[in-house]
MDAnalysis code that builds the backbone (N, CA, C; Angstrom):
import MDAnalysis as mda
import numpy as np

u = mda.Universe.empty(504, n_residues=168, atom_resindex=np.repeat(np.arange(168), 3), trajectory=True)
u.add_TopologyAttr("name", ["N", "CA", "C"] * 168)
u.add_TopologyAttr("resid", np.arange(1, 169))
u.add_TopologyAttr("resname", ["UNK", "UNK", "UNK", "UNK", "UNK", "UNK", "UNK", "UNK", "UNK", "UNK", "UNK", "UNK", "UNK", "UNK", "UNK", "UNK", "UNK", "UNK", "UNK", "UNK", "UNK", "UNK", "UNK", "UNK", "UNK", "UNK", "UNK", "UNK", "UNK", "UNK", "UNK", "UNK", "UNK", "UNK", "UNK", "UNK", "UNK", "UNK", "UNK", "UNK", "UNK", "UNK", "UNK", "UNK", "UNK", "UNK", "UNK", "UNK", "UNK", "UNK", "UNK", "UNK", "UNK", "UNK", "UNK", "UNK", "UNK", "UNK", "UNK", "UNK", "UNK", "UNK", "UNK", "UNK", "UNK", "UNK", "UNK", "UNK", "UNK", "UNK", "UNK", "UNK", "UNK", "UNK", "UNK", "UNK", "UNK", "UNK", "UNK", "UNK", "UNK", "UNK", "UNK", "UNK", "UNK", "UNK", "UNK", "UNK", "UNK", "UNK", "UNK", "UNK", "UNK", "UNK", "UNK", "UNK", "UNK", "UNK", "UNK", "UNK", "UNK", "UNK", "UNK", "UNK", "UNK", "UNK", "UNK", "UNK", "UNK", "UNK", "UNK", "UNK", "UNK", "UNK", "UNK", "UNK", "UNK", "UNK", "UNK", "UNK", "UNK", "UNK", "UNK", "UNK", "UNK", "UNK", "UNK", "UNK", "UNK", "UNK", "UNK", "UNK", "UNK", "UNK", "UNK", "UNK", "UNK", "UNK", "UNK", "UNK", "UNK", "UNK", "UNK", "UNK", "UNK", "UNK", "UNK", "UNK", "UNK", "UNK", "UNK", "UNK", "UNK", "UNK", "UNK", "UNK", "UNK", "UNK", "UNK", "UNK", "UNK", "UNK", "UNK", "UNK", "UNK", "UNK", "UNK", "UNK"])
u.atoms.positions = np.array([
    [0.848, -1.170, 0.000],
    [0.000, 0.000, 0.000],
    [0.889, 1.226, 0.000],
    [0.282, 2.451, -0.766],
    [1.420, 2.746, -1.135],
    [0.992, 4.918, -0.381],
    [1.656, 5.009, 0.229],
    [1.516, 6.334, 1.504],
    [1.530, 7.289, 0.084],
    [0.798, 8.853, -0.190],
    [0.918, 9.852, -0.627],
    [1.477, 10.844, 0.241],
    [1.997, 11.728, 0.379],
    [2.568, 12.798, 0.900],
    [1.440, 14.107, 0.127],
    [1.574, 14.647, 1.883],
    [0.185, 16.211, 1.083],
    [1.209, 16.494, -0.011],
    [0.181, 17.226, -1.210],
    [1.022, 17.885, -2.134],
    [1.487, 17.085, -3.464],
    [1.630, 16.099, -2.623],
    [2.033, 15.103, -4.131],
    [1.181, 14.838, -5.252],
    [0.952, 14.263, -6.146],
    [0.482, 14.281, -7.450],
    [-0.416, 12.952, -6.911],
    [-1.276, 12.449, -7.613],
    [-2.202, 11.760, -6.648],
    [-1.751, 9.985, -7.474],
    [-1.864, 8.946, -6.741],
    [-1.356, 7.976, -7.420],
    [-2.421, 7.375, -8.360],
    [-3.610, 7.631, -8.667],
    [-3.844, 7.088, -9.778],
    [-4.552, 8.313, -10.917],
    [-4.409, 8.208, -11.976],
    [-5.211, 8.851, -12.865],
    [-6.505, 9.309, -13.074],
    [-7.313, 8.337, -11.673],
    [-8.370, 8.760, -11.725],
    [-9.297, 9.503, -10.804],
    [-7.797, 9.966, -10.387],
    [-8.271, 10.518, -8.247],
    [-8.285, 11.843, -8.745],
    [-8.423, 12.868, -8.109],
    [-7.736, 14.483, -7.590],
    [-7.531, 14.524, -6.551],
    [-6.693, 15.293, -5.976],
    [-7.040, 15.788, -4.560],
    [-8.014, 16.672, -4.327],
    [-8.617, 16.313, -3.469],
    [-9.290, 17.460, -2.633],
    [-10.472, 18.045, -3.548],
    [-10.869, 16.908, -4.416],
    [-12.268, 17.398, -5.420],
    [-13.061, 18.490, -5.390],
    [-13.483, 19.310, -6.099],
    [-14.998, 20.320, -5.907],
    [-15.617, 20.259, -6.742],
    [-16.433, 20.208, -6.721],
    [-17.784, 20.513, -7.767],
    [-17.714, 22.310, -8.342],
    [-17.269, 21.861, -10.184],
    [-17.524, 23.125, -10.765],
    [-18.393, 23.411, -11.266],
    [-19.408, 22.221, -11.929],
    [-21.002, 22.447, -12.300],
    [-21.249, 20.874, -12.702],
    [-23.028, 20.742, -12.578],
    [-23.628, 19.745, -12.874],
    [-24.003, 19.874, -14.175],
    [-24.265, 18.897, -15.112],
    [-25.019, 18.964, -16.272],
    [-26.152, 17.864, -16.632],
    [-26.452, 17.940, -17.419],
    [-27.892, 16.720, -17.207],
    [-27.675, 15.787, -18.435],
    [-26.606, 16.709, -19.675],
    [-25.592, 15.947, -20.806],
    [-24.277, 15.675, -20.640],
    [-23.862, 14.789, -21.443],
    [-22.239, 15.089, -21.446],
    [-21.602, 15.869, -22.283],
    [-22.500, 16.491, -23.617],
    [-21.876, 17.248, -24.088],
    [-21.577, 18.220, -23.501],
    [-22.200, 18.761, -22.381],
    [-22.288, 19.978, -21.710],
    [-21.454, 20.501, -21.161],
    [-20.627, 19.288, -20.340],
    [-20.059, 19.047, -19.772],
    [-18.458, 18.682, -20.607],
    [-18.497, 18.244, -21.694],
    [-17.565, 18.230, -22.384],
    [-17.144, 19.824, -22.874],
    [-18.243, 20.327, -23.383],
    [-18.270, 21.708, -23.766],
    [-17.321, 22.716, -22.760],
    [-17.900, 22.235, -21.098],
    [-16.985, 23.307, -20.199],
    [-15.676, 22.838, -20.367],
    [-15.566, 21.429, -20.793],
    [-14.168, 21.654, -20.063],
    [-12.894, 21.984, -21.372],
    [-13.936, 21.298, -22.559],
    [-13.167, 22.406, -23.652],
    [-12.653, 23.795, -23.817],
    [-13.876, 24.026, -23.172],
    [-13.804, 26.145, -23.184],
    [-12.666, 26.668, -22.395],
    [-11.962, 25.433, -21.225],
    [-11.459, 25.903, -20.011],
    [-10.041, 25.830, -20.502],
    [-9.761, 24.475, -21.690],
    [-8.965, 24.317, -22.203],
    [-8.074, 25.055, -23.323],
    [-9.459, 25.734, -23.813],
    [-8.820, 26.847, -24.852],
    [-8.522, 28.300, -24.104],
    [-8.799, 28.045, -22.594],
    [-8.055, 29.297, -21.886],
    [-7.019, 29.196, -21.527],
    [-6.226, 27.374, -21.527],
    [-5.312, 27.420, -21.333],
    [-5.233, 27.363, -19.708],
    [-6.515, 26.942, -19.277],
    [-6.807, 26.469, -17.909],
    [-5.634, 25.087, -17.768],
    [-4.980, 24.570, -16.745],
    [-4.820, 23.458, -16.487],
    [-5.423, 22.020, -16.655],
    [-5.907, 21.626, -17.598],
    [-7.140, 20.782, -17.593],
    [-6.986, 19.287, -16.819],
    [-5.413, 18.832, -16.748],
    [-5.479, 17.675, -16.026],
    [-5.889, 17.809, -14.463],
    [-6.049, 18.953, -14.380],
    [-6.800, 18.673, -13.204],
    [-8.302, 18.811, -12.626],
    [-8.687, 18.561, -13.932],
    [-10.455, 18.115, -14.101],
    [-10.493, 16.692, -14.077],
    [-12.154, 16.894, -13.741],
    [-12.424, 15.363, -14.128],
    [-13.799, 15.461, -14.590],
    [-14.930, 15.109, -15.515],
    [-15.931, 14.719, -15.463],
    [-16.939, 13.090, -14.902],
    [-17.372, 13.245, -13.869],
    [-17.951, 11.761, -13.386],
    [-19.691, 11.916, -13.720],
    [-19.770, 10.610, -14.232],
    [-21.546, 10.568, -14.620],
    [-21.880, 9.770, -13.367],
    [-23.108, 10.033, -13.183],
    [-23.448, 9.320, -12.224],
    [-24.957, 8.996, -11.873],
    [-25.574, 8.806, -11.202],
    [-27.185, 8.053, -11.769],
    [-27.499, 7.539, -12.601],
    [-26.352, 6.235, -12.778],
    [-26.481, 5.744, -13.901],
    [-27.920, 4.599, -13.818],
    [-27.771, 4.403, -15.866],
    [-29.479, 3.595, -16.043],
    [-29.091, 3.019, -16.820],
    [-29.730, 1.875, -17.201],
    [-29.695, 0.833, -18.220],
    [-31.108, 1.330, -19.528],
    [-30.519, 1.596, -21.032],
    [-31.378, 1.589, -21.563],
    [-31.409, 0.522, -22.658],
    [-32.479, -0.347, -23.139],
    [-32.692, -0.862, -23.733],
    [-33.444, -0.664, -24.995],
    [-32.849, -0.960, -26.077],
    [-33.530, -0.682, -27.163],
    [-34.287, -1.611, -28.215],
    [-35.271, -1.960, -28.491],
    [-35.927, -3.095, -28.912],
    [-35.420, -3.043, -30.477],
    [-34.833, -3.807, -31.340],
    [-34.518, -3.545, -32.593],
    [-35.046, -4.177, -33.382],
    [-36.296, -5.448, -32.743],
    [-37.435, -6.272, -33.698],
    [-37.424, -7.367, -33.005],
    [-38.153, -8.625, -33.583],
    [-39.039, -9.669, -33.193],
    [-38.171, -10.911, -33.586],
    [-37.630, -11.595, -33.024],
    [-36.832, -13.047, -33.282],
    [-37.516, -13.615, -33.666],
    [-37.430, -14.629, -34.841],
    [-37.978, -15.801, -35.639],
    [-37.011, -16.659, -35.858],
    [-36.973, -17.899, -36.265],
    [-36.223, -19.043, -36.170],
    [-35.437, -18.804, -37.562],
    [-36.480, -18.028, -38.669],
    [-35.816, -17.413, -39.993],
    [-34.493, -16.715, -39.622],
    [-35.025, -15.098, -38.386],
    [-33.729, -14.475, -38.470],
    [-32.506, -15.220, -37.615],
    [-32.719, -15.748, -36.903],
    [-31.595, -16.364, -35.860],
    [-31.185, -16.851, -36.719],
    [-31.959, -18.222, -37.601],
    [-30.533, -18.441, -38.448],
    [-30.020, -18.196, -39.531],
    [-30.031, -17.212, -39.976],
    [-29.575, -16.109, -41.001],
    [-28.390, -15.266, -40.255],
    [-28.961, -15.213, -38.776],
    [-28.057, -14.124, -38.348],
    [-26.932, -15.215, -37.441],
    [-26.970, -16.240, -37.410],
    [-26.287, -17.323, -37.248],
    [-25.293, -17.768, -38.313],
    [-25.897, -17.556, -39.492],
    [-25.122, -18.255, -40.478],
    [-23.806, -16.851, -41.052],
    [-24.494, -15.879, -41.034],
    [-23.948, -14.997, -41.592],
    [-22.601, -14.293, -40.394],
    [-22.787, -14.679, -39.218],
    [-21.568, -14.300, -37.992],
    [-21.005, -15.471, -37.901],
    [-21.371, -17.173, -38.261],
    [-20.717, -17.680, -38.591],
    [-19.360, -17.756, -40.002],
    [-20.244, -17.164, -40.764],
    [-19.589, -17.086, -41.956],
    [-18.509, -16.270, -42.034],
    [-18.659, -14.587, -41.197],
    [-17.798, -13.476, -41.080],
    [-16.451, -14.351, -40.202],
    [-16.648, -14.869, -39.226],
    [-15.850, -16.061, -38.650],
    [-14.689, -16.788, -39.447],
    [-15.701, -17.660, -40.188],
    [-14.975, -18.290, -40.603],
    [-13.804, -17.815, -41.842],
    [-14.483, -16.711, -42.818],
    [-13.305, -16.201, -43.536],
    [-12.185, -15.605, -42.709],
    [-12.803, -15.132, -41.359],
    [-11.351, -14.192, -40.734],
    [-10.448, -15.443, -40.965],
    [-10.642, -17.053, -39.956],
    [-10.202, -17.898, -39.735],
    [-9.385, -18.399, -40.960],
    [-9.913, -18.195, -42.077],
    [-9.381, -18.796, -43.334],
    [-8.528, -17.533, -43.890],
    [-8.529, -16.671, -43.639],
    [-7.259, -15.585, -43.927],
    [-5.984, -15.692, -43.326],
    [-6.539, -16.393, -42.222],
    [-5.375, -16.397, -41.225],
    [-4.705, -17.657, -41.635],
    [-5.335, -18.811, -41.705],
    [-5.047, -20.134, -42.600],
    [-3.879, -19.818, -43.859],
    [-4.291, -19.010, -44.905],
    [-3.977, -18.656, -45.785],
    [-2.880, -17.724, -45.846],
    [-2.498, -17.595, -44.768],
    [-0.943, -17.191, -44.488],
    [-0.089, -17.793, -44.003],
    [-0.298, -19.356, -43.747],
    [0.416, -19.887, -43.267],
    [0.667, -21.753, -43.829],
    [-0.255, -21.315, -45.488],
    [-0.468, -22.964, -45.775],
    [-0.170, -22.236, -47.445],
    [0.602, -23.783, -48.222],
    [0.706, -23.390, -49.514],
    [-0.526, -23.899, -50.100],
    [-1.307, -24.361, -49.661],
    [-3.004, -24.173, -50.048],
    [-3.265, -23.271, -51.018],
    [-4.271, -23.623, -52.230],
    [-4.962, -22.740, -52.705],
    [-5.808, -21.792, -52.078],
    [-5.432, -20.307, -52.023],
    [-5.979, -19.397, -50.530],
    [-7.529, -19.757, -51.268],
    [-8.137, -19.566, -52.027],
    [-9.501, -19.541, -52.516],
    [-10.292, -20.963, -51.803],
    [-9.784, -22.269, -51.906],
    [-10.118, -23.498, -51.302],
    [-9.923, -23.261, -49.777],
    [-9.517, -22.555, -49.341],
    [-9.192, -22.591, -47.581],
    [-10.436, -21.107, -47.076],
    [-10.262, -20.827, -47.624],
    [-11.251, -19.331, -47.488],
    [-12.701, -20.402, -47.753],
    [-12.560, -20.364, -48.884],
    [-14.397, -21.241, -49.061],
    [-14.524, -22.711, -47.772],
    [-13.821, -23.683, -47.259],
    [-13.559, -24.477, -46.701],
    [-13.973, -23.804, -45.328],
    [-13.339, -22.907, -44.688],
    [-13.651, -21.992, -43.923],
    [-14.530, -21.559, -43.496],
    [-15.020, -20.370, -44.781],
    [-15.995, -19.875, -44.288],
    [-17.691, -20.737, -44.275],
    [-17.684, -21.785, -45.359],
    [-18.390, -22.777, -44.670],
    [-18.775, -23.488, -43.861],
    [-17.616, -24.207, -42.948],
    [-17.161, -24.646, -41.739],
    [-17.913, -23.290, -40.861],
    [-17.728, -22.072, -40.759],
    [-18.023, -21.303, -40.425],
    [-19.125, -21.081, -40.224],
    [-20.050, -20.863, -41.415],
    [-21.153, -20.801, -41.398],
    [-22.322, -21.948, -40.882],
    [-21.762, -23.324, -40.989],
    [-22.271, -24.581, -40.379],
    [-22.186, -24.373, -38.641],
    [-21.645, -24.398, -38.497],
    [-21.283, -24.155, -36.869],
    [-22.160, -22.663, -36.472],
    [-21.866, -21.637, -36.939],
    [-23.064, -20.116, -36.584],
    [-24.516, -20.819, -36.291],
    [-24.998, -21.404, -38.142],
    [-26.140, -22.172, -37.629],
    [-26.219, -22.808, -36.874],
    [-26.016, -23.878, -36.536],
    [-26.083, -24.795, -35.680],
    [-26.157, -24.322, -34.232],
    [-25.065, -23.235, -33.815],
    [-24.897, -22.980, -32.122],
    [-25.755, -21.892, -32.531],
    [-26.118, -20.793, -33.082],
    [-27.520, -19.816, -33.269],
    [-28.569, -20.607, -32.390],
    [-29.464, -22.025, -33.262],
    [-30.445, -22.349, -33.416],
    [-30.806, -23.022, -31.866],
    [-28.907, -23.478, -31.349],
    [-29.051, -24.482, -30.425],
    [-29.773, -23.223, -29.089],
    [-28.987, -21.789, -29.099],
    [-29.114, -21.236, -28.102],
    [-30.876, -20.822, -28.283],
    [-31.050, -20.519, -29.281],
    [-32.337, -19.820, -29.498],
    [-34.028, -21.005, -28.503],
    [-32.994, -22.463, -29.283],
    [-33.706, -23.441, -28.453],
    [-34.108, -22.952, -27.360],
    [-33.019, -22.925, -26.600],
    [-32.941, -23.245, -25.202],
    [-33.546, -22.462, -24.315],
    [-33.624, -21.029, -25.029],
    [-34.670, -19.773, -24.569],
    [-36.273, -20.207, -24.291],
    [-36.584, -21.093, -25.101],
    [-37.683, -21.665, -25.374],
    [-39.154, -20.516, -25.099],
    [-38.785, -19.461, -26.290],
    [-39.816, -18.395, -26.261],
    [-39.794, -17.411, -25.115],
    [-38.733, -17.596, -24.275],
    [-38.817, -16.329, -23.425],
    [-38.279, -14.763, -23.826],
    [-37.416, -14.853, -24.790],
    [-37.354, -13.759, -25.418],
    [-37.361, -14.086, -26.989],
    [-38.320, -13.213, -27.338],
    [-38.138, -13.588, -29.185],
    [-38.439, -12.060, -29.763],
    [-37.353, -11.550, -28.954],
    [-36.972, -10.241, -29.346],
    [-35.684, -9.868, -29.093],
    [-35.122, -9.079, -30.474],
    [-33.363, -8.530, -30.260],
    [-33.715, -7.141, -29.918],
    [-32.722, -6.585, -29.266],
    [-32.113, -5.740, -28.210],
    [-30.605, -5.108, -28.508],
    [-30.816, -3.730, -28.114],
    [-29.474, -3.422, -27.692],
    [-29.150, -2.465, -26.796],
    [-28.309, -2.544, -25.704],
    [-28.715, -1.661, -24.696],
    [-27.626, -1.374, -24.184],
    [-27.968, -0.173, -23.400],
    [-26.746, 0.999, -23.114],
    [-26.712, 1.501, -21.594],
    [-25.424, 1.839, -21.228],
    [-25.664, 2.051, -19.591],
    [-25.378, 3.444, -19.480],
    [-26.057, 4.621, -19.178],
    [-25.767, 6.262, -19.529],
    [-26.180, 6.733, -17.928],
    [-25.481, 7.570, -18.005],
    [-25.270, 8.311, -16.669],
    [-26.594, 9.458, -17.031],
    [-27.573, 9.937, -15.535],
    [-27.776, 10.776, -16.055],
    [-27.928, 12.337, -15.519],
    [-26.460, 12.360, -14.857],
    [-25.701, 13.842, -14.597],
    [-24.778, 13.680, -14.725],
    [-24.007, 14.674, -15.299],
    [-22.071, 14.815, -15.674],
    [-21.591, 15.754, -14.816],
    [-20.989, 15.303, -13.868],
    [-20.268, 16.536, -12.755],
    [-18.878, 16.903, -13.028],
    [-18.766, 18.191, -13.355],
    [-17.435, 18.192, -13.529],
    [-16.545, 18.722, -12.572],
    [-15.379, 18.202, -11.828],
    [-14.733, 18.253, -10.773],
    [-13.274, 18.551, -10.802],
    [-13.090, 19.706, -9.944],
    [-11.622, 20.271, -10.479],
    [-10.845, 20.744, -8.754],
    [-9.625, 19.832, -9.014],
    [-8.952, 19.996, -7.026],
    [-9.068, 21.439, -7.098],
    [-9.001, 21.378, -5.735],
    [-9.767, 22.609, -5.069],
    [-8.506, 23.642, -4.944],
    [-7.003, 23.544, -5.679],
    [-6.047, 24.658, -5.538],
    [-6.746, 25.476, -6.769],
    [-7.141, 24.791, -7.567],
    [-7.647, 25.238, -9.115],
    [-9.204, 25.983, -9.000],
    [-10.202, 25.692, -8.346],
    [-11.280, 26.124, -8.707],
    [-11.375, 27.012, -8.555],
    [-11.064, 28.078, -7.900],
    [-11.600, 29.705, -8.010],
    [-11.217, 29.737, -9.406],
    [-10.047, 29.796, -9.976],
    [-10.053, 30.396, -11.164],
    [-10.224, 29.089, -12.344],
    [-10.936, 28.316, -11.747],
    [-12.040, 27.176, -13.102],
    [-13.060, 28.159, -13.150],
    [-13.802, 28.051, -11.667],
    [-14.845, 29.000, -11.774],
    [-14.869, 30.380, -12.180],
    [-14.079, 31.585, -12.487],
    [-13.791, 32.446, -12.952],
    [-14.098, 32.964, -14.692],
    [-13.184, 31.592, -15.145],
    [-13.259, 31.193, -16.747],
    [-14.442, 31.033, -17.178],
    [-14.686, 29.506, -16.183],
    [-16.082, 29.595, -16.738],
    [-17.505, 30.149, -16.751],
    [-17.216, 30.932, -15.921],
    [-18.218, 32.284, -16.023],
    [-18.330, 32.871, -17.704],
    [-17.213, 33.379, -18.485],
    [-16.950, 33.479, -19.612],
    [-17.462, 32.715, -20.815],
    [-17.943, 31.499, -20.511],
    [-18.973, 30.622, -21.097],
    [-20.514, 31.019, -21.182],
    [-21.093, 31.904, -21.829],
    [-22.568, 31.588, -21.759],
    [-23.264, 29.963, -22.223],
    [-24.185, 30.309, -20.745],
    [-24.807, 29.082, -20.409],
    [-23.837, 27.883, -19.751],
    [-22.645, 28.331, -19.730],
    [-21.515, 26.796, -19.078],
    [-22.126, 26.652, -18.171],
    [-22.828, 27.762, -17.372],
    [-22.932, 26.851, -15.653],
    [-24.515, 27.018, -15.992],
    [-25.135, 25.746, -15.094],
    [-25.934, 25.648, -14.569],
    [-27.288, 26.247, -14.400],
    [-28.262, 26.785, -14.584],
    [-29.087, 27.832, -14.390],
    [-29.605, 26.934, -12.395],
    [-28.991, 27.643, -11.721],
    [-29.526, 27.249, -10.430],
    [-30.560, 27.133, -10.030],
    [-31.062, 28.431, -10.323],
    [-33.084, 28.770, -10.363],
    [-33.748, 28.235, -11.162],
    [-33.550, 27.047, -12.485],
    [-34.164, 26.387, -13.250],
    [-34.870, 24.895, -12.426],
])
């Protein structure tokens, strides 16, 4: 374990010392935005940080599973598979590269189907819907050690709209 001394530089990249809150945002561009602006003043910027936090899981429905698309979409991530596999083959065999690529990506595509159809089984109708989903914060705080913030906060005054509307 490893002792800091006051003053010292903090041991990981993702600490500060002595944190403050320079403003909340409800985006990250917003928040990206301040700390750009602070940057083109030629502010210190490594000693910011932006942290999201209230984070949420969003899910996005992208359509209806059928035994059609699974194995289409089985055969075809099998297939992308198997040519990588047969490129790689094909650098290392005096093989006709065209016979090892097709060999491949067949092999490839047999196996996608097959483990697709097996998993889709096994769900047995509990989901017969694809998805894709995202984990988003939803406030961006941006945080700057506290030798620095009077004059973070200063700059970014100089930003219309950077901070916050408090009374909103």
């Amino acid at each position: 374990m490893s002792m800091s001394t006051p003053g010292a530089a903090p041991s990981s990249p993702l600490k500060l010392q002595f944190p403050q809150s320079l403003a909340v945002y409800d985006d990250y561009a917003a928040a990206q935005k301040s700390v750009d602006f602070l940057a083109d003043q030629e502010f210190p910027v490594e000693h910011l940080m932006i942290v999201g936090t209230d984070l949420k899981r969003i899910e996005r429905i992208t359509g209806r599973l059928t035994w059609g698309r699974v194995a289409l979409g089985g055969i075809l991530s099998g297939l992308w598979f198997g040519v990588f596999v047969g490129l790689i083959f094909a650098l290392f065999t005096t093989s006709d590269t065209w016979q090892v690529l097709l060999s491949t990506a067949f092999f490839g595509a047999t196996f996608g189907l097959v483990w697709a159809l097996i998993g889709y089984a096994f769900t047995r109708g509990q989901r017969d819907f694809s998805s894709v989903t995202q984990v988003v914060a939803t406030r961006y705080e941006v945080l700057v050690e506290h030798k620095h913030a009077a004059r973070a906060r200063e700059l970014l005054a100089g930003l219309p709209g950077a901070l916050p509307n408090p009374f909103a």
